[in-house]
C-alpha positions as CSV (number, residue, x, y, z in Angstrom):
1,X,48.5,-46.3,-32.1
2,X,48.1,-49.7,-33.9
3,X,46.1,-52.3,-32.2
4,X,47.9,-55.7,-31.6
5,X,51.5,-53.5,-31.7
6,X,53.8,-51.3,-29.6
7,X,53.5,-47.9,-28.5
8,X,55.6,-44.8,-27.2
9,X,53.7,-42.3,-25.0
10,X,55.2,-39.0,-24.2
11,X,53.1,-37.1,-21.6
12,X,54.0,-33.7,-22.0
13,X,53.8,-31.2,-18.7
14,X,53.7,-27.6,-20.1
15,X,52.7,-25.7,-17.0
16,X,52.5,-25.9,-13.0
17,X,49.7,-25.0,-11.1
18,X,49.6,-21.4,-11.1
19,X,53.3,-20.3,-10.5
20,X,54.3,-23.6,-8.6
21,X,56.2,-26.6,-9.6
22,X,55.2,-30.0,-10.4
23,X,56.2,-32.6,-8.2
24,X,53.9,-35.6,-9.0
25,X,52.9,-36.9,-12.6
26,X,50.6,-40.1,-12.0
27,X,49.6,-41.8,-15.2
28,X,46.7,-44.5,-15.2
29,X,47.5,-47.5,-17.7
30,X,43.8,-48.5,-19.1
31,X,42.9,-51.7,-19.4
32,X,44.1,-53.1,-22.8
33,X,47.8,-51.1,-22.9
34,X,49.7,-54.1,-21.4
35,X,53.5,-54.1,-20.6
36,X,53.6,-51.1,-19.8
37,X,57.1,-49.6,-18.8
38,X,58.3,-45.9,-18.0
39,X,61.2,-44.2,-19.3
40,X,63.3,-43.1,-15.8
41,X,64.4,-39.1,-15.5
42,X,67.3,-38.3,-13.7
43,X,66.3,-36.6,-11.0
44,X,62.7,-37.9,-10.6
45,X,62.3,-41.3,-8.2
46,X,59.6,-43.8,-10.3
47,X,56.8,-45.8,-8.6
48,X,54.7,-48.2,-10.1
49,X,51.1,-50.0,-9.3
50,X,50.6,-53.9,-10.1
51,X,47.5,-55.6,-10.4
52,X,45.2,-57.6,-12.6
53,X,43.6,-56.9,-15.7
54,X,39.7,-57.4,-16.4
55,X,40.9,-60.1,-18.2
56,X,44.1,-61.9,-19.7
57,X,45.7,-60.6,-23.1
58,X,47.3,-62.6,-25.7
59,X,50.9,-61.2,-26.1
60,X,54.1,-62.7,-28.1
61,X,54.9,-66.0,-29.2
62,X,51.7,-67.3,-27.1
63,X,52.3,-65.7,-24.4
64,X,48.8,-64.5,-22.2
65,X,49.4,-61.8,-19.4
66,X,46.9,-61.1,-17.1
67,X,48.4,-58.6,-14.9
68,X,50.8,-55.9,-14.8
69,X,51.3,-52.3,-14.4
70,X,47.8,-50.5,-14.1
71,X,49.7,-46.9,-12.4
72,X,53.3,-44.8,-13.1
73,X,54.0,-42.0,-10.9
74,X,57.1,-40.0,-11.3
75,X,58.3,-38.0,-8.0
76,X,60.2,-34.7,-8.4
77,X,60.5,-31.1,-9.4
78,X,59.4,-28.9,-12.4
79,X,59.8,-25.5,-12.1
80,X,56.4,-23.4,-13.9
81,X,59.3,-21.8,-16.0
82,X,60.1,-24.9,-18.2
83,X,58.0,-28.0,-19.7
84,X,59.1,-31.5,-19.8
85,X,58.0,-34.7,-21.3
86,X,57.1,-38.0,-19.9
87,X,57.4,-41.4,-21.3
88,X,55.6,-44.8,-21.3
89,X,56.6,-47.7,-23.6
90,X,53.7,-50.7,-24.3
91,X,51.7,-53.1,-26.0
92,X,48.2,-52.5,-27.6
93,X,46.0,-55.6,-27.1
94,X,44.5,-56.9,-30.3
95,X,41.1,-56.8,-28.4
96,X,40.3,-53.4,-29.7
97,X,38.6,-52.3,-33.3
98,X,39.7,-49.5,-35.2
99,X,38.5,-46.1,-34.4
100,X,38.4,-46.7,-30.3
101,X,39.6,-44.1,-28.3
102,X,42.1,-45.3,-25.5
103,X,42.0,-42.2,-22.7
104,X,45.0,-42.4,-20.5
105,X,44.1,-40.4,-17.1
106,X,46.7,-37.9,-15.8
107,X,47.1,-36.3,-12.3
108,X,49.4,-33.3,-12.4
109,X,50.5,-32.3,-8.6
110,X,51.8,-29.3,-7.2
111,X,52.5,-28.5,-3.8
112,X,49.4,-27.2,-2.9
113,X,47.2,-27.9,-6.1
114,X,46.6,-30.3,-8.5
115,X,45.2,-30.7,-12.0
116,X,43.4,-33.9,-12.9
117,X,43.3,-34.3,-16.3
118,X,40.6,-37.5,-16.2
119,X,37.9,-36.8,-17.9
120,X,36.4,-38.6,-20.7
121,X,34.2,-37.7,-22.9
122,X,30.8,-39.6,-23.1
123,X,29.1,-40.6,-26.5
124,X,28.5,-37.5,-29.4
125,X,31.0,-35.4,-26.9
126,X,34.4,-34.1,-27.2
127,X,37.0,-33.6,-25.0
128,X,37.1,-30.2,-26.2
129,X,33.9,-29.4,-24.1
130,X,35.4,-30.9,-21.0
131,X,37.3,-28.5,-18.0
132,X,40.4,-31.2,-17.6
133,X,40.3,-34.1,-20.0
134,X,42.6,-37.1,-20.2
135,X,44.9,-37.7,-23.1
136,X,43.6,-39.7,-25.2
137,X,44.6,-41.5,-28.8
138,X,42.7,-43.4,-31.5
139,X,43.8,-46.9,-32.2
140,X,43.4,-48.1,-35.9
141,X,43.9,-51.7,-37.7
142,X,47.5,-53.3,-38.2
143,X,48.2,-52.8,-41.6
């Protein structure tokens, strides 16, 4: 993703939990994505979480926002059998530098299970030696 420009997420859901269906996929907008919108699925109902950012971003045409979507939850029913994808349209702030790693938290629920797919790694680690670790993507310099 390019820092101080827009972005498409898709949050792919591969699996259940176990042999059971997904009914929940919560997604945690760090602080720095701003704008933030969801794609709707038929089927699913959408929910979203408002609040206020650590601190205001500069946006378009001088426009500063200082709060705005921070949570997007998407209510319904994947079988185990099939995948699906999830989507999330925003804004990079230009307060990042190339090379940062923006981790985007995601709870997968199930009727009686979950998967949290939140960690992050710490310094010299990678998510590959984590048990559940949260999508993540490296920003890099408008060109």
């Amino acid at each position: 993703m390019t820092i101080g420009g827009p972005a498409k997420l898709t949050f792919r859901v591969p699996h259940g939990c176990g042999d059971q269906p997904t009914v929940k996929l919560r997604v945690m907008i760090p602080e720095g994505f701003i704008a933030a919108k969801p794609m709707p699925k038929a089927g699913w109902t959408l929910e979203m979480t408002h609040g206020n950012y650590a601190k205001t971003h500069d946006f378009f045409h001088g426009v500063k926002l200082s709060e705005g979507v921070k949570e997007i939850s998407w209510k319904g029913n994947l079988p185990d059998d099939y995948y699906d994808e999830f989507i999330v349209s925003g804004f990079v702030s230009k307060d990042f530098t190339p090379g940062v790693m923006l981790y985007f938290p995601v709870v997968q629920e199930c009727p009686t299970g979950s998967h949290s797919w939140v960690e992050i790694p710490k310094a010299g680690q990678s998510g590959h030696d984590l048990k559940e670790p949260a999508p993540g993507v490296r920003l890099k310099a408008k060109q």
